[in-house]
Every structure is written in structure tokens, then in C-alpha cells.
MITIRO-651629 format. One line per field, with one value per residue: residue number from 0; residue in three letters; x, y negated, z negated of N, C-alpha, C in turn. Coordinates in Angstrom, 3 decimals. Example, Ala and Ser with C-alpha at 12.3 -4.5 7.8 and 13.67 -1.06 7.14 Angstrom:
2
n <- c(0 | 1);
res <- c(ALA | SER);
n_X <- c(13.190 | 12.850);
n_Y <- c(5.690 | 2.250);
n_Z <- c(-7.800 | -7.080);
ca_X <- c(12.300 | 13.670);
ca_Y <- c(4.500 | 1.060);
ca_Z <- c(-7.800 | -7.140);
c_X <- c(13.200 | 12.900);
c_Y <- c(3.300 | -0.030);
c_Z <- c(-7.800 | -7.870);
END
This chain:
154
n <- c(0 | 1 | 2 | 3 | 4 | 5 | 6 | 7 | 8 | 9 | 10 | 11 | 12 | 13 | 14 | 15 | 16 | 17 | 18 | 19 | 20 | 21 | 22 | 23 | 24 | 25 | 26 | 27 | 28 | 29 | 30 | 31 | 32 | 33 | 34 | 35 | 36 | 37 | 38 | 39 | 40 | 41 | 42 | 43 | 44 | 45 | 46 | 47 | 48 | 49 | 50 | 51 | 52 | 53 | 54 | 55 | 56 | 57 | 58 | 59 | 60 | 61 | 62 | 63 | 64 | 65 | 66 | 67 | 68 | 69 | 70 | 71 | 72 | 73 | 74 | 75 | 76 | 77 | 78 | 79 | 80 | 81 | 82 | 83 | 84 | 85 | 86 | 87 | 88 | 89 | 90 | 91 | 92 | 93 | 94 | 95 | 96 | 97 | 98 | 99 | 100 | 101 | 102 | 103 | 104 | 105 | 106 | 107 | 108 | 109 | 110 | 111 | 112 | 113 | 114 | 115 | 116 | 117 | 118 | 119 | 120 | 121 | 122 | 123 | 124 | 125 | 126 | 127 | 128 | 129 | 130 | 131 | 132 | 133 | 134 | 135 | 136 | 137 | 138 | 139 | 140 | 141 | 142 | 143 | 144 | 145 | 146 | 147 | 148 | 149 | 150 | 151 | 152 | 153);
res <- c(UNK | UNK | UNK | UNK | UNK | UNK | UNK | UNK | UNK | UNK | UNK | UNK | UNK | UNK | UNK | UNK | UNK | UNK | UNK | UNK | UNK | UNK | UNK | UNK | UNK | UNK | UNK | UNK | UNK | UNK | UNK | UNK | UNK | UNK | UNK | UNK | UNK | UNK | UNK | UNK | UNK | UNK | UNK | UNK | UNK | UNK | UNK | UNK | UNK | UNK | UNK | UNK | UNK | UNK | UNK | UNK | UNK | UNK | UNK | UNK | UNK | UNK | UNK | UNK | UNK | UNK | UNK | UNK | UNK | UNK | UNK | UNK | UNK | UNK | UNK | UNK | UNK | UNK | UNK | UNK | UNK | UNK | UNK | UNK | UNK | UNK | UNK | UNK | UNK | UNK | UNK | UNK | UNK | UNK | UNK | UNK | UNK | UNK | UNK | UNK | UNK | UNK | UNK | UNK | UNK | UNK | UNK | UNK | UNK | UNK | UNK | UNK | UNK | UNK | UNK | UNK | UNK | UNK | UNK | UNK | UNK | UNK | UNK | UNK | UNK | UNK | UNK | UNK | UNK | UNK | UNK | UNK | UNK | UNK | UNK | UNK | UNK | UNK | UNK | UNK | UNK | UNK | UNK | UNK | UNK | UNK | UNK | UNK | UNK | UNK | UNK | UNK | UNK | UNK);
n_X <- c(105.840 | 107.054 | 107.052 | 107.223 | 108.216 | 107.675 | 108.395 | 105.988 | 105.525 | 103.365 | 102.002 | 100.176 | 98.905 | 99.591 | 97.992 | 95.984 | 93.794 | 92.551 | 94.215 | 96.693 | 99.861 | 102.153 | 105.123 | 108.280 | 110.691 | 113.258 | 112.687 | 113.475 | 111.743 | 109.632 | 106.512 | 103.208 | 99.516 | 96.869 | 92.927 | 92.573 | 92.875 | 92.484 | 92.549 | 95.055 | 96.563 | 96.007 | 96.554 | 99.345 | 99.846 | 99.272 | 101.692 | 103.919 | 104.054 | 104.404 | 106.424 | 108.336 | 108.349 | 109.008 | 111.488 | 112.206 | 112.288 | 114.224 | 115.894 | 116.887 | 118.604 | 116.682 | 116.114 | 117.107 | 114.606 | 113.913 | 113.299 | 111.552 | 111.081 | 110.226 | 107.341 | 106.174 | 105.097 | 101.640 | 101.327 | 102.233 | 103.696 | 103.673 | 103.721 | 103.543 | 102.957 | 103.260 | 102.507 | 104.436 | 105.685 | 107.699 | 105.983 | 103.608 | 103.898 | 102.861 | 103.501 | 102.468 | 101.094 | 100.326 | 97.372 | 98.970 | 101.063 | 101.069 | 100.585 | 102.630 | 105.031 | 104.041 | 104.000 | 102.141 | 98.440 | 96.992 | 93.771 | 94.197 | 94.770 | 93.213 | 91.443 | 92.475 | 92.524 | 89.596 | 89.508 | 89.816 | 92.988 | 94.869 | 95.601 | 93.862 | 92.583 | 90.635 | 92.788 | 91.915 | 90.480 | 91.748 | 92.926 | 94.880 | 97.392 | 98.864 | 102.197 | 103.325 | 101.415 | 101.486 | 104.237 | 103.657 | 101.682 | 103.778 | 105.267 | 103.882 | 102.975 | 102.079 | 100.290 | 101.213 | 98.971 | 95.635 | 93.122 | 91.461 | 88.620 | 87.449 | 89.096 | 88.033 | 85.689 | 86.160);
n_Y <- c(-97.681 | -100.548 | -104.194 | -106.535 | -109.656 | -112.325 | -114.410 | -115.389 | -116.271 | -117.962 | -118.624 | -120.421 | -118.333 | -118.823 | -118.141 | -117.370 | -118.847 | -119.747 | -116.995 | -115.728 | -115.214 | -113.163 | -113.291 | -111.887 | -113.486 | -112.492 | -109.707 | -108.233 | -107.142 | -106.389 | -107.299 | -108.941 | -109.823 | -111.802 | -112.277 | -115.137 | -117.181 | -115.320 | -112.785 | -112.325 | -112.466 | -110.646 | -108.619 | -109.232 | -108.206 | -105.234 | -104.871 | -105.479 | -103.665 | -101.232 | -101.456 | -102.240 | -99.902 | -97.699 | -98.301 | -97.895 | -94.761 | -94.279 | -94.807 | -96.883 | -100.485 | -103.339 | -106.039 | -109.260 | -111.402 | -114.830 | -118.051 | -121.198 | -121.488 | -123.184 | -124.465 | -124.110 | -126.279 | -126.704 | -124.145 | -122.422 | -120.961 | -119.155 | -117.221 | -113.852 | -111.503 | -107.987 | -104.811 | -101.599 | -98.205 | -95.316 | -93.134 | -94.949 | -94.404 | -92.467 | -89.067 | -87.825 | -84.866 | -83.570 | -81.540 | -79.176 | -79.804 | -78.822 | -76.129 | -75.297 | -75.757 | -73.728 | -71.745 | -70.510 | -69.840 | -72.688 | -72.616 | -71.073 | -72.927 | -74.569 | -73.441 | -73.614 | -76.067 | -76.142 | -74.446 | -76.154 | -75.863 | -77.093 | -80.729 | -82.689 | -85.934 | -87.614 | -90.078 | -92.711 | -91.140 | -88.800 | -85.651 | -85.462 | -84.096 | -84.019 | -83.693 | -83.295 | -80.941 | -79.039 | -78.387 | -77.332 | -75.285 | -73.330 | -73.368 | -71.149 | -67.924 | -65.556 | -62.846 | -60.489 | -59.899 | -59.933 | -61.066 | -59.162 | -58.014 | -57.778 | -59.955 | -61.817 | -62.387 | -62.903);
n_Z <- c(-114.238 | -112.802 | -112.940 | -110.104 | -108.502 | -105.818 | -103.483 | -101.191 | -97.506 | -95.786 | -92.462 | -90.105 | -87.546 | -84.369 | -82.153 | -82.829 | -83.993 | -87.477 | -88.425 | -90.376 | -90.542 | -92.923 | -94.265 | -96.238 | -97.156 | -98.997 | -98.147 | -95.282 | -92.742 | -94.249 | -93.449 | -92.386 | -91.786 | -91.973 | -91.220 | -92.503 | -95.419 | -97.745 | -96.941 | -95.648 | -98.103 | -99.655 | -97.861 | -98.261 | -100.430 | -100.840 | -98.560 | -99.993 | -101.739 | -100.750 | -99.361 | -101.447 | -102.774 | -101.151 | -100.675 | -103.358 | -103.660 | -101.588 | -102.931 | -102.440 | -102.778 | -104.857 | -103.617 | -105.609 | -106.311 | -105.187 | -105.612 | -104.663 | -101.458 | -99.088 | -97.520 | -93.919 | -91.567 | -91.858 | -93.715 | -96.513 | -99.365 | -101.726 | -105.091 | -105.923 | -107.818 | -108.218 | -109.440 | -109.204 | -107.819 | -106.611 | -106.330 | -104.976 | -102.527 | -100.521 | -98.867 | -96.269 | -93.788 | -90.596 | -90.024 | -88.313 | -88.460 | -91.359 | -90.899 | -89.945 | -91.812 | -93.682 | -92.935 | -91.740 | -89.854 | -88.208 | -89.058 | -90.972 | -92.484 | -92.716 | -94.269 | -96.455 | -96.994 | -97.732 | -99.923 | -101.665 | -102.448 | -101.102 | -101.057 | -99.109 | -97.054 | -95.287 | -92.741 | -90.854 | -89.284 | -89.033 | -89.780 | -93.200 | -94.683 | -98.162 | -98.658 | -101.452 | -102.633 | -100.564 | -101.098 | -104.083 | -103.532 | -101.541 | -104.129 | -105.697 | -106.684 | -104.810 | -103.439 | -100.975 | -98.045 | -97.969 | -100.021 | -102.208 | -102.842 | -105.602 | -106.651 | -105.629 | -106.790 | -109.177);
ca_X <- c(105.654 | 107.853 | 106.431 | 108.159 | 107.055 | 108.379 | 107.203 | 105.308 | 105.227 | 102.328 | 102.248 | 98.958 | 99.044 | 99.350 | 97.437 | 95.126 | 92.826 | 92.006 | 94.545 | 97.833 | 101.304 | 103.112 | 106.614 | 108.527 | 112.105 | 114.229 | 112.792 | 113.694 | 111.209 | 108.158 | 105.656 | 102.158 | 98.829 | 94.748 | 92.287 | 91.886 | 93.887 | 91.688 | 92.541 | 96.114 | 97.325 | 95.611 | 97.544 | 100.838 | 100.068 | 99.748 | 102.968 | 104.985 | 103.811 | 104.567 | 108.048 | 109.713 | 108.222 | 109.845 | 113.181 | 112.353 | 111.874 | 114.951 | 117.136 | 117.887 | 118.494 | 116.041 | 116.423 | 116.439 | 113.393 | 114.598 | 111.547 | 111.637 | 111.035 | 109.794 | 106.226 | 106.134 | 103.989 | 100.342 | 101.036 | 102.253 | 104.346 | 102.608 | 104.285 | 102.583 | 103.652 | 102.441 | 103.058 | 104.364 | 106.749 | 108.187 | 104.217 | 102.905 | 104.343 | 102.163 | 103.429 | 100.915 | 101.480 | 98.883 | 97.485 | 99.050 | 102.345 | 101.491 | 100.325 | 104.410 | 105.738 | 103.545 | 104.044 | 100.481 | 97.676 | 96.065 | 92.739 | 94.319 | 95.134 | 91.519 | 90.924 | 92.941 | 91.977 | 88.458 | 89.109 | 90.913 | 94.180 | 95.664 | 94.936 | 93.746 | 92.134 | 91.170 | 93.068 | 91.474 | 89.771 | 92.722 | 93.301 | 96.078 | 97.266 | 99.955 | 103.375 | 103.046 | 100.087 | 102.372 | 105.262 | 103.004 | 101.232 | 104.942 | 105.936 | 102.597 | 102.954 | 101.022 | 100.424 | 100.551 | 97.511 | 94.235 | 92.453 | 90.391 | 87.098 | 87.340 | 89.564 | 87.506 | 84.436 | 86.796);
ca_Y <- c(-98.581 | -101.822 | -105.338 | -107.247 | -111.010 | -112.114 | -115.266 | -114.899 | -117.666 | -118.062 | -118.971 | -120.536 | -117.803 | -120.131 | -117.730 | -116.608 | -120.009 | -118.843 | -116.340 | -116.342 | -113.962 | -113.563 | -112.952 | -111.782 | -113.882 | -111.474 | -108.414 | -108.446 | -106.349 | -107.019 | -108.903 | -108.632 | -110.860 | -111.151 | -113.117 | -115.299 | -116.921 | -114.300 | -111.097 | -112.333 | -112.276 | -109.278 | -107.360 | -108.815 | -107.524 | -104.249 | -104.514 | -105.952 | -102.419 | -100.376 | -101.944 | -101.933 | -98.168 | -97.226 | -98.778 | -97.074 | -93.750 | -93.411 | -95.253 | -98.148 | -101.648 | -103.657 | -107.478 | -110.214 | -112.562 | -116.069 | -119.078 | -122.424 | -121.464 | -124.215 | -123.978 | -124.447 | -126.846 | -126.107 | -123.179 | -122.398 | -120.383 | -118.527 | -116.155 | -112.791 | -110.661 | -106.766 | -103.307 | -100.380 | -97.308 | -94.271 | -92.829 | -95.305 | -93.655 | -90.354 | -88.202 | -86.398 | -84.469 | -83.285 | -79.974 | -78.395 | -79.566 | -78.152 | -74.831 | -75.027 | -75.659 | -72.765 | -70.126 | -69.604 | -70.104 | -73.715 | -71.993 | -70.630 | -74.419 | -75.360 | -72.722 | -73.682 | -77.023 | -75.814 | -74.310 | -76.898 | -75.042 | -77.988 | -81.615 | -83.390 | -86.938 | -88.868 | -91.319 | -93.138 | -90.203 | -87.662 | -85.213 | -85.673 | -83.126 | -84.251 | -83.077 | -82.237 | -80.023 | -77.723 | -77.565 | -76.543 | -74.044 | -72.520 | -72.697 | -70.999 | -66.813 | -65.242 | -61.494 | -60.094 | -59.362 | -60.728 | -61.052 | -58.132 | -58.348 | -57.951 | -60.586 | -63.110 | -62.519 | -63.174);
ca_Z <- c(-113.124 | -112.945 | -112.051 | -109.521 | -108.179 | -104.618 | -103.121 | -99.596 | -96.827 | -94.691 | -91.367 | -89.467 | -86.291 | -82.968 | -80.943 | -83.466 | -85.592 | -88.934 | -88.906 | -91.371 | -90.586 | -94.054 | -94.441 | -97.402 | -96.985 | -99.350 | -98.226 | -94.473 | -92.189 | -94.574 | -93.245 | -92.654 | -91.311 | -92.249 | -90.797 | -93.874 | -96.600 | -98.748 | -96.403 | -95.425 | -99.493 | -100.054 | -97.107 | -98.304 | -102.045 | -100.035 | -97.866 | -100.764 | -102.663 | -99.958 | -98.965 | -102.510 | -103.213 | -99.839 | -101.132 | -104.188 | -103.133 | -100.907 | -103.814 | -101.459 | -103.979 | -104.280 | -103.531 | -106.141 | -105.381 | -105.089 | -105.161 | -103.957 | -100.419 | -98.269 | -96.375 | -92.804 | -91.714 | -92.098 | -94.195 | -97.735 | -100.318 | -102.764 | -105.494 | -105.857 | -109.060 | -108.159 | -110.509 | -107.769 | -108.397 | -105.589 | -106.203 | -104.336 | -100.962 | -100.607 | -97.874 | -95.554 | -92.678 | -90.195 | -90.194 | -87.745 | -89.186 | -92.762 | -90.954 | -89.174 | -92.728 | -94.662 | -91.829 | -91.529 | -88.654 | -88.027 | -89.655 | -92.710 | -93.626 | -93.442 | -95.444 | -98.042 | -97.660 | -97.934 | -101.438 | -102.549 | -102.739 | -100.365 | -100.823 | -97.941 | -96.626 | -94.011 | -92.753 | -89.288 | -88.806 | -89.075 | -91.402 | -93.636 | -96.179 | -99.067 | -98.890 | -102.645 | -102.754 | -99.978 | -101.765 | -105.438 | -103.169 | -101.590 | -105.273 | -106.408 | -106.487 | -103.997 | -102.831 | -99.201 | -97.933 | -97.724 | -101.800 | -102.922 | -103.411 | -107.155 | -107.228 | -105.172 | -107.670 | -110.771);
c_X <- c(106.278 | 106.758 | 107.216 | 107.064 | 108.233 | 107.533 | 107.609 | 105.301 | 104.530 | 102.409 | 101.219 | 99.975 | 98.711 | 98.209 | 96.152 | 94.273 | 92.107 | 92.959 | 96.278 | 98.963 | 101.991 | 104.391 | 107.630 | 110.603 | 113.376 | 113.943 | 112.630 | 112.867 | 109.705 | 107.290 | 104.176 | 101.072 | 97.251 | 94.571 | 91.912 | 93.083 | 93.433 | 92.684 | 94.290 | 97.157 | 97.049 | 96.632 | 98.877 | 101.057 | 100.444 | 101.063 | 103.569 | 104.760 | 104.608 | 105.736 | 108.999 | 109.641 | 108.828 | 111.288 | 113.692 | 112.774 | 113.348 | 116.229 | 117.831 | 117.329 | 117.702 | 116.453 | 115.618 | 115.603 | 114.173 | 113.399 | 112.437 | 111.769 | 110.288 | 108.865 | 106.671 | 104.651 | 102.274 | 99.957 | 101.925 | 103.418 | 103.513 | 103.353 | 103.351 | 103.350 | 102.478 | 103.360 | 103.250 | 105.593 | 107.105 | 106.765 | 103.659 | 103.352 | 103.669 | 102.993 | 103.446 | 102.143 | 100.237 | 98.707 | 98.104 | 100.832 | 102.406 | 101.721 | 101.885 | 105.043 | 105.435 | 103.715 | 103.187 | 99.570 | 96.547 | 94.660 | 92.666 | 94.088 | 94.053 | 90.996 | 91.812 | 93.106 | 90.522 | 88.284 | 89.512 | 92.446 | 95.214 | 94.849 | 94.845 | 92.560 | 91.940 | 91.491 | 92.820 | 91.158 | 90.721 | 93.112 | 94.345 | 96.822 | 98.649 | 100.941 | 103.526 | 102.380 | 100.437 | 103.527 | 104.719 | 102.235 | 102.673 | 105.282 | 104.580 | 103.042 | 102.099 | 101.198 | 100.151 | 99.430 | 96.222 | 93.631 | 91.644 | 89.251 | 86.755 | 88.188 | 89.020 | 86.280 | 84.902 | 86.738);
c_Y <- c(-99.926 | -103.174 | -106.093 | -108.647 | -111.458 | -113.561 | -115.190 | -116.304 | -117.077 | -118.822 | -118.759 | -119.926 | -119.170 | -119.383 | -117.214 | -117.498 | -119.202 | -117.676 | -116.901 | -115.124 | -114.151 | -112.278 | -113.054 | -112.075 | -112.954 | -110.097 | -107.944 | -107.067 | -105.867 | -108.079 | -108.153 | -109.912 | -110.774 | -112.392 | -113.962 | -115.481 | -115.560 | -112.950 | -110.681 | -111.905 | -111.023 | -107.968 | -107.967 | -108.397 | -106.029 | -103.923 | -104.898 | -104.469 | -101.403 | -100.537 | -101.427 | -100.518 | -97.433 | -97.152 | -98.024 | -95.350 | -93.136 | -94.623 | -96.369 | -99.466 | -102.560 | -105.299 | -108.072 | -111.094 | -113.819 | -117.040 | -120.113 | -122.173 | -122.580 | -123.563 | -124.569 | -125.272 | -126.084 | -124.719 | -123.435 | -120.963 | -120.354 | -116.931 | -114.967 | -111.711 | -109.206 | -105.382 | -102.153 | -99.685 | -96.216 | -93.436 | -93.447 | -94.619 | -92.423 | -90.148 | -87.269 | -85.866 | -83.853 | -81.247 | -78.814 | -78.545 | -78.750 | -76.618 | -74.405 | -74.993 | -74.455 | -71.524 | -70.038 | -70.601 | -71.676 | -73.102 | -72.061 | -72.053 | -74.647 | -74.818 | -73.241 | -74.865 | -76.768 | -75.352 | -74.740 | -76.891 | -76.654 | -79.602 | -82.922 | -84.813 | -87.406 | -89.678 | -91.890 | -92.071 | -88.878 | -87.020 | -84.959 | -84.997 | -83.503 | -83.223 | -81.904 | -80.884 | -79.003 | -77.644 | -76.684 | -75.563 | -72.848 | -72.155 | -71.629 | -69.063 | -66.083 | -63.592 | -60.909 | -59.394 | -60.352 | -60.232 | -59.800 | -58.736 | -58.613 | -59.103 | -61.604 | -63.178 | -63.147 | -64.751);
c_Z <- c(-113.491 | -111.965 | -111.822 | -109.172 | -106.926 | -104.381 | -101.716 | -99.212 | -95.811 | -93.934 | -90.649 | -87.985 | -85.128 | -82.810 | -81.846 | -84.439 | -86.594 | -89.637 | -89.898 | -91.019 | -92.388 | -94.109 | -96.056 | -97.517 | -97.776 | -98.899 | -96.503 | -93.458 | -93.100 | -94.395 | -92.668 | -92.157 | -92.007 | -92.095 | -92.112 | -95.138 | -97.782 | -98.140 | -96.150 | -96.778 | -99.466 | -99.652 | -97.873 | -99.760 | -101.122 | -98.910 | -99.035 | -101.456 | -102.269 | -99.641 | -100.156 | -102.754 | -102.235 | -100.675 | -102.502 | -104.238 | -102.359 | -101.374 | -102.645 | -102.848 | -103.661 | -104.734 | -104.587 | -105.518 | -105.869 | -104.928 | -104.787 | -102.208 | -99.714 | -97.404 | -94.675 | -92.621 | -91.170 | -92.880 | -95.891 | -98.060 | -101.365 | -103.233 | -105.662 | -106.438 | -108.486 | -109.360 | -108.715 | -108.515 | -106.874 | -105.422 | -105.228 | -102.690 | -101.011 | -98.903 | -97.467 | -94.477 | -92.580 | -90.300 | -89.628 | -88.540 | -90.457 | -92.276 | -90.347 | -90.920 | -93.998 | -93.727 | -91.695 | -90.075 | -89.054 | -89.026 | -91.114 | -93.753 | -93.498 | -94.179 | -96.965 | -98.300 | -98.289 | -99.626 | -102.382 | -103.330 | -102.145 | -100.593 | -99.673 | -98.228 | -94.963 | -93.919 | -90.828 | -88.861 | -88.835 | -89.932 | -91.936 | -94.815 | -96.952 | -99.103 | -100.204 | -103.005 | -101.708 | -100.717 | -103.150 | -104.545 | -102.330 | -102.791 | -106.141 | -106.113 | -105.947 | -103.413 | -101.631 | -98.966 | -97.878 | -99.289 | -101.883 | -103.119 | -105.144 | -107.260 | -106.970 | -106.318 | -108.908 | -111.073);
END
């Protein structure tokens, strides 16, 4: 895991008192808000993670950080050193997509989330099963048919 440092400018929301937008000037289409100098840093540790591991991930270069940025008034510049790598990107797909990418019936995949064959989450209430954890079960050797009884006891 590599540690990068980026400095963020905050920006008191007009329409919103209390709240903060932050924008990440070298890394163009990161940006991010929270009610709260507290909640606003926080999210742009989390978008700054999520942005470069993107960039990582699909080998795009990633921008030198540059400081001395100038606040806008009523707000601030503030550097923010984070650790992130191409890991941090998990990607899900929903169940009905895994059960399109495994050939098998909506069902089966809850079953094989159920025995932990597949690993799944919720995310906002939806269930989300890791890319990975279908391709190691395609690559996994499996026999047609439905298991034996002797083999389910084993």
C-alpha cells in the first residue's frame, strides 16, 4: 500500500450553513461534502481513497499533488496524507447479475451465499456479492449434479 498526501479545499456551502463541499484541485472530478468540518474531512479521506485506487486499478497516472493552494473565503486548505492501493475498489454485483454470470438460477446464488461459497454484503439494503468470490468459485472444480448425500455429511 503506497501513501499519498493531496491538499483539499473547503468550501462553506451557500445553500447549506454548517455545511463544507471539498474539492481535490489535482485530481479533477474528486470532490465530496459533510455537514461538519469533522464529517466533511472524513468524507474527503474517503473520496481521496477511492479516486486514486480507481486510477490505480485501471492503470490511469496518478497526479502529482501540488500545495500552496489558496482558501476561498470563509473556508480553508488542509493537506490530508492517506495509505490506499487497487484493493480498496471491491467489485460487487447484484444477485441476479452473479446468477447471469454463473449460469445458474437466482436461488442457487442464495444458496451459495448461504454456505458461504459466495461472499456477499449489504450495501443500503441491497445485496451485493464480490466479483472475486465468483470468479474463485468458476475457477473452483465442481461436478454435475446435485451433491450426494455422503458427500454433504463429509
Amino acid at each position: 500500500m503506497s501513501r499519498y498526501i493531496y491538499e483539499v479545499v473547503l468550501t462553506p456551502d451557500e445553500d447549506q450553513p454548517g455545511f463544507f463541499n471539498v474539492t481535490v484541485p489535482e485530481l479533477d472530478g474528486c470532490y465530496t461534502f459533510g455537514d461538519g468540518m469533522t464529517e466533511a474531512l472524513n468524507m474527503a479521506d474517503d473520496a481521496l481513497k477511492t479516486f486514486v485506487a480507481a486510477l490505480l486499478k485501471f492503470g490511469d497516472p496518478i497526479p502529482e499533488p501540488t500545495f500552496g493552494h489558496k482558501a476561498p473565503e470563509g473556508g480553508m486548505v488542509i493537506a490530508l496524507s492517506f495509505e490506499t492501493d487497487a484493493s480498496y475498489i471491491v467489485d460487487e454485483v447484484s444477485p441476479s447479475e452473479a446468477a447471469e454470470m454463473l449460469g445458474v438460477s437466482r436461488p442457487r446464488v442464495s444458496h451459495l451465499i448461504r454456505d458461504g461459497i459466495l461472499n456477499a454484503q449489504k450495501v443500503a439494503g441491497e445485496t451485493r456479492i464480490t466479483i472475486d468470490s465468483i470468479e474463485a468459485y468458476l475457477a473452483s472444480p465442481r461436478k454435475p449434479g446435485r451433491p450426494s448425500k455422503v458427500s454433504q455429511e463429509a
